[in-house]
Biopython code that builds the backbone (N, CA, C, O; Angstrom):
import numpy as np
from Bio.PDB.StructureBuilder import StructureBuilder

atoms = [
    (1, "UNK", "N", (69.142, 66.749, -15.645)),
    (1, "UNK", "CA", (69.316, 65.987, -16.871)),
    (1, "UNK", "C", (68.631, 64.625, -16.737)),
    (1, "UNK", "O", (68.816, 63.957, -15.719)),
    (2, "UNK", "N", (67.825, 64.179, -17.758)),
    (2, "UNK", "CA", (67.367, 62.817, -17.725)),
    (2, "UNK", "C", (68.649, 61.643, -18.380)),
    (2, "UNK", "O", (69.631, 61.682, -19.122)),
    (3, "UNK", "N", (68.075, 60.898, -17.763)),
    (3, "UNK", "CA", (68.629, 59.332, -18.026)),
    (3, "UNK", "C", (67.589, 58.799, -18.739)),
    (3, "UNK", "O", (66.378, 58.694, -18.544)),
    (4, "UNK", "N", (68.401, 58.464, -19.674)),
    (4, "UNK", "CA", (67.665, 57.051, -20.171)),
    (4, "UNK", "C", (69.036, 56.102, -20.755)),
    (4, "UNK", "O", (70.228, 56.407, -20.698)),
    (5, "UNK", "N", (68.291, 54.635, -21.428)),
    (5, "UNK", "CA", (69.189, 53.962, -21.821)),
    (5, "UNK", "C", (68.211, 52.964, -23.518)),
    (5, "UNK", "O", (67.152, 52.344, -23.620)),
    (6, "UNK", "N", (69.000, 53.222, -24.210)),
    (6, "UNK", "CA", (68.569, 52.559, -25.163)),
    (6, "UNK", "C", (69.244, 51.219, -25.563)),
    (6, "UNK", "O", (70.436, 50.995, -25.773)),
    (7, "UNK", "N", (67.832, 50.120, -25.632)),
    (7, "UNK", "CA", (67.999, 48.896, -25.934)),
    (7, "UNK", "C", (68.415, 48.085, -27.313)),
    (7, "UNK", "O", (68.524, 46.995, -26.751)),
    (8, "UNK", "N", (68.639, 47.873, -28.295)),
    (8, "UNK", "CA", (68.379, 47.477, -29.646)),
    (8, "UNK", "C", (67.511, 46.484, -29.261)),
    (8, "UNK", "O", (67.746, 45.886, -28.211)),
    (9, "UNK", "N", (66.256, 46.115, -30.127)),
    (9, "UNK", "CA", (65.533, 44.552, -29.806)),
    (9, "UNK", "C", (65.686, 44.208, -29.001)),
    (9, "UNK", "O", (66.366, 43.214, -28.745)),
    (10, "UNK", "N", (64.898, 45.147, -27.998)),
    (10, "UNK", "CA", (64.433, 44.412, -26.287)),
    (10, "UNK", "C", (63.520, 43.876, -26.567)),
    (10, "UNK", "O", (63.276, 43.114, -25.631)),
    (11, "UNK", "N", (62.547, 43.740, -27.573)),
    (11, "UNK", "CA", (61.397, 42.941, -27.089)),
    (11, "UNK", "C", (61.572, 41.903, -28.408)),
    (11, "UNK", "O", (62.025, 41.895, -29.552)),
    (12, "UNK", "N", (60.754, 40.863, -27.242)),
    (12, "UNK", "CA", (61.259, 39.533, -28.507)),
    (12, "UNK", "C", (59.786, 39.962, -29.671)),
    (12, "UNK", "O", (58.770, 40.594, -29.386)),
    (13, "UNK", "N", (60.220, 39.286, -31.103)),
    (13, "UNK", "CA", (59.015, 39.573, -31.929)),
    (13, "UNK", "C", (57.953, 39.143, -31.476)),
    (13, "UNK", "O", (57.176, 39.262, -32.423)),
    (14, "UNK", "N", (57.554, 38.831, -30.862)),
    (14, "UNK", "CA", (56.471, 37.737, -31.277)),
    (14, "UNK", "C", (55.325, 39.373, -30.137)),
    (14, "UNK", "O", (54.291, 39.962, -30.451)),
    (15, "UNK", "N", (56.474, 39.538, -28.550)),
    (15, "UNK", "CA", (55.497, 40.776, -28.319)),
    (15, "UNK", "C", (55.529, 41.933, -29.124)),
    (15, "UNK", "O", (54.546, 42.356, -29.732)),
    (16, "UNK", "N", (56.433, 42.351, -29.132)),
    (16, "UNK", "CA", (56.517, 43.053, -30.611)),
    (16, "UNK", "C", (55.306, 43.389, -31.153)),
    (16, "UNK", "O", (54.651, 44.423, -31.026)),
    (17, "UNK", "N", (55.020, 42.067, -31.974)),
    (17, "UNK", "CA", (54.499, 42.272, -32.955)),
    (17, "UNK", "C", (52.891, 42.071, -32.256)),
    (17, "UNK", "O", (52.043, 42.425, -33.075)),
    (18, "UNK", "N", (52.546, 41.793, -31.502)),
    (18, "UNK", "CA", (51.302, 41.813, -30.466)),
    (18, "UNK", "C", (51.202, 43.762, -30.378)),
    (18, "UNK", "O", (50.578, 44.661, -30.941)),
    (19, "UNK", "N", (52.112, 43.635, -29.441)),
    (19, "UNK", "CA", (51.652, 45.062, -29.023)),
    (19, "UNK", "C", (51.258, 46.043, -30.210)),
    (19, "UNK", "O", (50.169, 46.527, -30.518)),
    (20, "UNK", "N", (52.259, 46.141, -30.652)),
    (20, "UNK", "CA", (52.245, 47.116, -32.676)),
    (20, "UNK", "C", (50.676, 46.467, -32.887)),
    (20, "UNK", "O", (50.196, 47.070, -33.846)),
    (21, "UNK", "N", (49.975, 45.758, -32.514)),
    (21, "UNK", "CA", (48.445, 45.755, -33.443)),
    (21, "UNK", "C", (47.658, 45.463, -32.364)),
    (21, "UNK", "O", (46.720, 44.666, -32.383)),
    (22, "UNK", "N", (48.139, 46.289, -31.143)),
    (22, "UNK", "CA", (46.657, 46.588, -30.296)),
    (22, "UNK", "C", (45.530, 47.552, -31.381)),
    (22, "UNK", "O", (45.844, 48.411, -32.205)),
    (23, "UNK", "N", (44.463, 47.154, -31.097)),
    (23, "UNK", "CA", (43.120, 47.941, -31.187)),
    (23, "UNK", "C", (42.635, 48.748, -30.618)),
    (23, "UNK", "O", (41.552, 48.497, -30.090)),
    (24, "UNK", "N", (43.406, 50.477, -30.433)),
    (24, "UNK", "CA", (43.328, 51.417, -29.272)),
    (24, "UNK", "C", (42.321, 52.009, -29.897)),
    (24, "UNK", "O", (42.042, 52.005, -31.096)),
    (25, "UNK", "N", (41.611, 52.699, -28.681)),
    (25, "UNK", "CA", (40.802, 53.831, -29.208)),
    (25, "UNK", "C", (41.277, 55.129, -29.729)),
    (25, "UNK", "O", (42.189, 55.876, -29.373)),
    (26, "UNK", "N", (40.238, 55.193, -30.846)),
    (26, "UNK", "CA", (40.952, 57.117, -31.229)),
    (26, "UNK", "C", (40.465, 58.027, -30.024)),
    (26, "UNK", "O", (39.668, 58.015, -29.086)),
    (27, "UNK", "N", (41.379, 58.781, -30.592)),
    (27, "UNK", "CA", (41.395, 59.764, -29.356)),
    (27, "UNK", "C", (41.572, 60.727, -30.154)),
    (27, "UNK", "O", (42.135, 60.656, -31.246)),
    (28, "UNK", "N", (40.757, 62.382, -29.285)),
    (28, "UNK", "CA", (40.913, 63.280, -30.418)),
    (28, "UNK", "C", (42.280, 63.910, -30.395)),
    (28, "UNK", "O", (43.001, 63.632, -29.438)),
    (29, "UNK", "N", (42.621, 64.528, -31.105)),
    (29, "UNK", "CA", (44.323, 65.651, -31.531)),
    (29, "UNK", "C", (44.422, 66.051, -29.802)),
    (29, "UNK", "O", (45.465, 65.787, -29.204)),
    (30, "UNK", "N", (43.331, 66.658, -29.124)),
    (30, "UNK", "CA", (43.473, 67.418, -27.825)),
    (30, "UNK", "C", (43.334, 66.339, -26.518)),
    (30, "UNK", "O", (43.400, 66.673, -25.335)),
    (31, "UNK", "N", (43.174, 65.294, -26.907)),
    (31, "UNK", "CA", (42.697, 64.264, -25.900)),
    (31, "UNK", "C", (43.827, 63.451, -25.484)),
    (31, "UNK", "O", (44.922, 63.373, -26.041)),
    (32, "UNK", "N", (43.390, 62.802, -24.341)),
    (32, "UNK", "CA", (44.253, 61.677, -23.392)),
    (32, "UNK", "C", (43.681, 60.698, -23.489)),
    (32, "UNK", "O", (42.475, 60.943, -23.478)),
    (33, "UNK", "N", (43.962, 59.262, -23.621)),
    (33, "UNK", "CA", (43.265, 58.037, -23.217)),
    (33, "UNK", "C", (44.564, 57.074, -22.247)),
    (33, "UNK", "O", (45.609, 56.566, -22.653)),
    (34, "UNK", "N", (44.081, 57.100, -21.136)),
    (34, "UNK", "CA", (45.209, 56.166, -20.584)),
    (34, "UNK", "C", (44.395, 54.713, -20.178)),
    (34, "UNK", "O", (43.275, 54.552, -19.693)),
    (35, "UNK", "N", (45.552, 53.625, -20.629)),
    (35, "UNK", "CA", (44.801, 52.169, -20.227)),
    (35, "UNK", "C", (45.461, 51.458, -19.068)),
    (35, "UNK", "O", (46.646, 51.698, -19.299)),
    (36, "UNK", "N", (45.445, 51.061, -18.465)),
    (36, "UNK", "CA", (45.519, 50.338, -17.215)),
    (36, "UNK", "C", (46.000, 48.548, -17.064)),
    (36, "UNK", "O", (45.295, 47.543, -16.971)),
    (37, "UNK", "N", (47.132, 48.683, -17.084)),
    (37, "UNK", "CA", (47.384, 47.032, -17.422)),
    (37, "UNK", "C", (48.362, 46.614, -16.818)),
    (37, "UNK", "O", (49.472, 47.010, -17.172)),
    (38, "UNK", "N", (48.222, 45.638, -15.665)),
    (38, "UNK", "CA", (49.081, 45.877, -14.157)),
    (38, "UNK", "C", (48.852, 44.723, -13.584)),
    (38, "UNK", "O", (47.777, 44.190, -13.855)),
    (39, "UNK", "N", (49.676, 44.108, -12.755)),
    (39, "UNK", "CA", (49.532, 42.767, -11.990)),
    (39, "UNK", "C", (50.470, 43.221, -10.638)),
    (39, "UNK", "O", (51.661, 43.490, -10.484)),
    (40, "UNK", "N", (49.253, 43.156, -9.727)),
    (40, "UNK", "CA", (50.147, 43.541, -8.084)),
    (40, "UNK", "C", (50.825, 42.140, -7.974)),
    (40, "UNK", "O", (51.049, 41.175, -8.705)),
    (41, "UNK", "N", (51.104, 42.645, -6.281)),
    (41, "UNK", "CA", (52.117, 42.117, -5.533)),
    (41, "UNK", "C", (51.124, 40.456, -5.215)),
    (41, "UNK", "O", (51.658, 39.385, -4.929)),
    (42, "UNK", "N", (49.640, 40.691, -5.372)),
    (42, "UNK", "CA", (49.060, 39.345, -4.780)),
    (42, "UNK", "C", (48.931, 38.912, -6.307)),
    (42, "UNK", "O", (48.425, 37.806, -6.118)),
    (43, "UNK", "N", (49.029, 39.012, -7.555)),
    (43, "UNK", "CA", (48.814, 38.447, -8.919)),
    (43, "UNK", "C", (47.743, 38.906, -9.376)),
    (43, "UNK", "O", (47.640, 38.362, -10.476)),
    (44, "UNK", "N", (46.604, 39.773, -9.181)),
    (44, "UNK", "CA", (45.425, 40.279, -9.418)),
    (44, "UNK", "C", (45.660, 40.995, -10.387)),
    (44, "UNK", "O", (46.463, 41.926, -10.329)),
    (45, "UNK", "N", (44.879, 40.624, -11.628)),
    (45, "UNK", "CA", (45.272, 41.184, -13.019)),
    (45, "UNK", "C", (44.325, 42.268, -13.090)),
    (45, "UNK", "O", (43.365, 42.348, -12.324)),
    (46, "UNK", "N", (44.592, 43.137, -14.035)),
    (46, "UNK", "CA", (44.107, 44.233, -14.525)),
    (46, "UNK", "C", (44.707, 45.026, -15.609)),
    (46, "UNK", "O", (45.724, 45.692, -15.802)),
    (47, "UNK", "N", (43.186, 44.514, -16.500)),
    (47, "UNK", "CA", (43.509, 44.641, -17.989)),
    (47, "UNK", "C", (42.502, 45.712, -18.638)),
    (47, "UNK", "O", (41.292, 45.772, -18.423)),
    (48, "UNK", "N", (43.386, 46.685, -19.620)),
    (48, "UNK", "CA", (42.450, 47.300, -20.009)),
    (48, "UNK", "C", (42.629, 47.589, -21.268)),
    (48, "UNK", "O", (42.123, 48.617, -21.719)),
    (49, "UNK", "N", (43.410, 46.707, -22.105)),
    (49, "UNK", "CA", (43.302, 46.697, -23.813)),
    (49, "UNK", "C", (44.399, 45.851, -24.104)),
    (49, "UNK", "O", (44.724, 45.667, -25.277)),
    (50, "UNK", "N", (45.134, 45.203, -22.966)),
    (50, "UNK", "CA", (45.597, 43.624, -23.848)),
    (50, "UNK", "C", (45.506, 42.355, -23.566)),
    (50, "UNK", "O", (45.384, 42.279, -22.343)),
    (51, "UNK", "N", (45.502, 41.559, -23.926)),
    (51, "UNK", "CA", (45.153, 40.104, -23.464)),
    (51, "UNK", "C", (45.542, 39.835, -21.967)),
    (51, "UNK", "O", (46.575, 40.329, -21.517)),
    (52, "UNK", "N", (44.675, 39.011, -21.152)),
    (52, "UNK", "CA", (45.940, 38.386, -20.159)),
    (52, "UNK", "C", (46.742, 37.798, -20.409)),
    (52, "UNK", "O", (47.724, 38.110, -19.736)),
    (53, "UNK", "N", (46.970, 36.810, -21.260)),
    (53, "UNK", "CA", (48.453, 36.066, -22.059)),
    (53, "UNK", "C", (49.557, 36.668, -22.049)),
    (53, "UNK", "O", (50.640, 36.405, -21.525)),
    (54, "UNK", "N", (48.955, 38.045, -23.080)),
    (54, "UNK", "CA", (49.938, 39.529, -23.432)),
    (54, "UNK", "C", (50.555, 39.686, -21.779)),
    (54, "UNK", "O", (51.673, 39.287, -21.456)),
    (55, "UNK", "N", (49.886, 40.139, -21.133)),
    (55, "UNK", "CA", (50.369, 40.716, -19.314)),
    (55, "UNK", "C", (50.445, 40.225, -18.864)),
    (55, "UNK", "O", (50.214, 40.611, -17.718)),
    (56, "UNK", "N", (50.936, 38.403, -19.021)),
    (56, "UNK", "CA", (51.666, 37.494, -17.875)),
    (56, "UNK", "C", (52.939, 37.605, -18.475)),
    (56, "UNK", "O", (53.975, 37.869, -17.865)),
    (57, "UNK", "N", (52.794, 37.316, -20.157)),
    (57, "UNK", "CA", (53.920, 37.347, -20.984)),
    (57, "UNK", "C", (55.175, 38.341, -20.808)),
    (57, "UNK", "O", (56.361, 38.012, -20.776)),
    (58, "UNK", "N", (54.415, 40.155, -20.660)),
    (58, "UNK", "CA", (55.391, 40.826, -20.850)),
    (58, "UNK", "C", (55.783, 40.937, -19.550)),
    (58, "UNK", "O", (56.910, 41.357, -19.288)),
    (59, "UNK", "N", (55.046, 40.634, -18.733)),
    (59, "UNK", "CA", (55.643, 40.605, -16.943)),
    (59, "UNK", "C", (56.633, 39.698, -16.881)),
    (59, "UNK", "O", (57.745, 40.069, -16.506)),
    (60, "UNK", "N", (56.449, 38.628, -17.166)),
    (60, "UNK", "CA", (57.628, 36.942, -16.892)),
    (60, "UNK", "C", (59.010, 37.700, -17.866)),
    (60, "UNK", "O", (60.143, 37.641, -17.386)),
    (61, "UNK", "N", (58.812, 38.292, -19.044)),
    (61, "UNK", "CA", (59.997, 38.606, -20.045)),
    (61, "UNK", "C", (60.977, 39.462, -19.455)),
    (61, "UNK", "O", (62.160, 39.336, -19.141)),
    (62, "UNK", "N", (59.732, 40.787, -19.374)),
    (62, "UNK", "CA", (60.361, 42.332, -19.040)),
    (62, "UNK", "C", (60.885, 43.271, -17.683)),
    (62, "UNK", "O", (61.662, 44.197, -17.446)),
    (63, "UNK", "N", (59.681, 42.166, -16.799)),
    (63, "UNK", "CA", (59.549, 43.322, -15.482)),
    (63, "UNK", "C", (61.076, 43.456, -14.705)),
    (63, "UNK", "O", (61.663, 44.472, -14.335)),
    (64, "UNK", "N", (61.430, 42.176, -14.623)),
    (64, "UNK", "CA", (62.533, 42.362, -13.306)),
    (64, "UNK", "C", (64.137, 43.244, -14.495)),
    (64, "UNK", "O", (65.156, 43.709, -13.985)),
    (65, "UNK", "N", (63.887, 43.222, -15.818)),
    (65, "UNK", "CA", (64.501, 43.730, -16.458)),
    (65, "UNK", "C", (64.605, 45.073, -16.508)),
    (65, "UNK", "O", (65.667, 45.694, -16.460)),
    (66, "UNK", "N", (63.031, 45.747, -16.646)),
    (66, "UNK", "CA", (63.090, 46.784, -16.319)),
    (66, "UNK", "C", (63.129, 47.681, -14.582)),
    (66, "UNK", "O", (63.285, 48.822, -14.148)),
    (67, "UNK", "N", (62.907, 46.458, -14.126)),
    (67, "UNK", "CA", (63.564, 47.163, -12.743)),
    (67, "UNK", "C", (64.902, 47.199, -12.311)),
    (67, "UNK", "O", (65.268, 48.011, -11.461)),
    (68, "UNK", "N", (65.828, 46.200, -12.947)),
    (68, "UNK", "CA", (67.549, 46.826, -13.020)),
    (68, "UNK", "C", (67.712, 47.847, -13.405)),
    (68, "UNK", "O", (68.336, 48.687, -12.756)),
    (69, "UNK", "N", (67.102, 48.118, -14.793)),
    (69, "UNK", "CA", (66.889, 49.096, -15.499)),
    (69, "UNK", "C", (66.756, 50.805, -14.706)),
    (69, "UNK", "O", (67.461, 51.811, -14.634)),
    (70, "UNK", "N", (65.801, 50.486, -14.361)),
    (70, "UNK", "CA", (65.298, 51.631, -13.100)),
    (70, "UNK", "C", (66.599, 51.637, -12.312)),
    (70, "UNK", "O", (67.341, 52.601, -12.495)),
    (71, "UNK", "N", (66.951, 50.744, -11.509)),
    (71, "UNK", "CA", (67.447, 51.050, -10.105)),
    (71, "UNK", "C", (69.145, 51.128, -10.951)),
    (71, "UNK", "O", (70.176, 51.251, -10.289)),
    (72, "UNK", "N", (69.138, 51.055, -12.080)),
    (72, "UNK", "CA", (70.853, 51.416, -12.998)),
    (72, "UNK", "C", (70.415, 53.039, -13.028)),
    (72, "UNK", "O", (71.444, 53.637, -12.713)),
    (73, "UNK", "N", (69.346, 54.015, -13.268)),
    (73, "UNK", "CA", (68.927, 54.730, -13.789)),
    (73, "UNK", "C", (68.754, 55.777, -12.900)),
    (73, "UNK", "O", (68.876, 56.985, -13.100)),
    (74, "UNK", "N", (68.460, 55.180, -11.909)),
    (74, "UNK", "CA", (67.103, 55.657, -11.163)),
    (74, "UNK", "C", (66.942, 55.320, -9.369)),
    (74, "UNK", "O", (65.793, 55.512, -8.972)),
    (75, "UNK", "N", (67.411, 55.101, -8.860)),
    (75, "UNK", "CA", (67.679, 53.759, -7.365)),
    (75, "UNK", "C", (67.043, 54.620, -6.453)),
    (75, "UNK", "O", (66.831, 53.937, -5.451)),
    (76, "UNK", "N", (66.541, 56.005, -6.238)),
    (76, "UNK", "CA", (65.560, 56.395, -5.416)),
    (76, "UNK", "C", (63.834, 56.079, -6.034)),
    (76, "UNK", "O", (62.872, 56.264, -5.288)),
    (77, "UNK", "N", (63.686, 55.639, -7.329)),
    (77, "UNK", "CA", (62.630, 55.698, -7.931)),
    (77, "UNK", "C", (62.062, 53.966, -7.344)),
    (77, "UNK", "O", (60.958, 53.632, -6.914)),
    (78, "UNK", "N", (63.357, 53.116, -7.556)),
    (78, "UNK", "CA", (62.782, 52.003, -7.189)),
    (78, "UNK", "C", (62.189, 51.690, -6.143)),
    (78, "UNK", "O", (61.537, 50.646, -6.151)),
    (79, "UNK", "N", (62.249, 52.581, -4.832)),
    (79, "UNK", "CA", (61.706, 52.454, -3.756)),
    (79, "UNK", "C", (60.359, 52.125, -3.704)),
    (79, "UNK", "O", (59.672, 51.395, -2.988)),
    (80, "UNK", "N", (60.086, 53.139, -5.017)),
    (80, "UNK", "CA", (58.112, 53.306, -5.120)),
    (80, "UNK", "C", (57.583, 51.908, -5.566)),
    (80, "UNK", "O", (56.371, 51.741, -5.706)),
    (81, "UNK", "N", (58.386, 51.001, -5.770)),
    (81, "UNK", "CA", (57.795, 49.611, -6.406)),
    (81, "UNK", "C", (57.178, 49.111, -5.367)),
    (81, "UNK", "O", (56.591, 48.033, -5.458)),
]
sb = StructureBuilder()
sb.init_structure("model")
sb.init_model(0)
sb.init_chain("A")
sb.init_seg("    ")
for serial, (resi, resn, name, xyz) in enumerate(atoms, 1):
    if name == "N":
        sb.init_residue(resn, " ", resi, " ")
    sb.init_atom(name, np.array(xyz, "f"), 0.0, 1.0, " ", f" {name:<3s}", serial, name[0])
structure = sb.get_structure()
């Protein structure tokens, strides 16, 4: 059985409303597009369709949130962090 947990308005508007009007590529009905948007353990960004602003922003807001999250959920998964 999966776990999950639902938030009401986890994200403040302002990302919100950022993310809701990324500029993704189409992709066809049969297709995959995955983007890449990640900040290691040394701060080395890597962006591949949102601002860096956007991915300091949702890191400083979300991350250690969603890793309670995980390890409430999940506590062999957090290992992989």
């Amino acid at each position: 059985m999966t776990k999950y947990k639902i938030i009401e308005n986890f994200l403040i508007d302002e990302d919100y409303k950022e993310l809701s009007n990324l500029n993704l590529d189409d992709v066809p009905d049969n297709g995959i597009r995955v983007y890449n948007n990640s900040i290691n353990d040394e701060n080395i960004i890597n962006i591949s369709c949102i601002s860096e602003a956007l991915l300091k922003r949702l890191n400083k807001n979300y991350h250690q949130i969603a890793v309670q999250i995980l390890n409430e959920l999940n506590p062999k998964k957090k290992k992989l962090l």
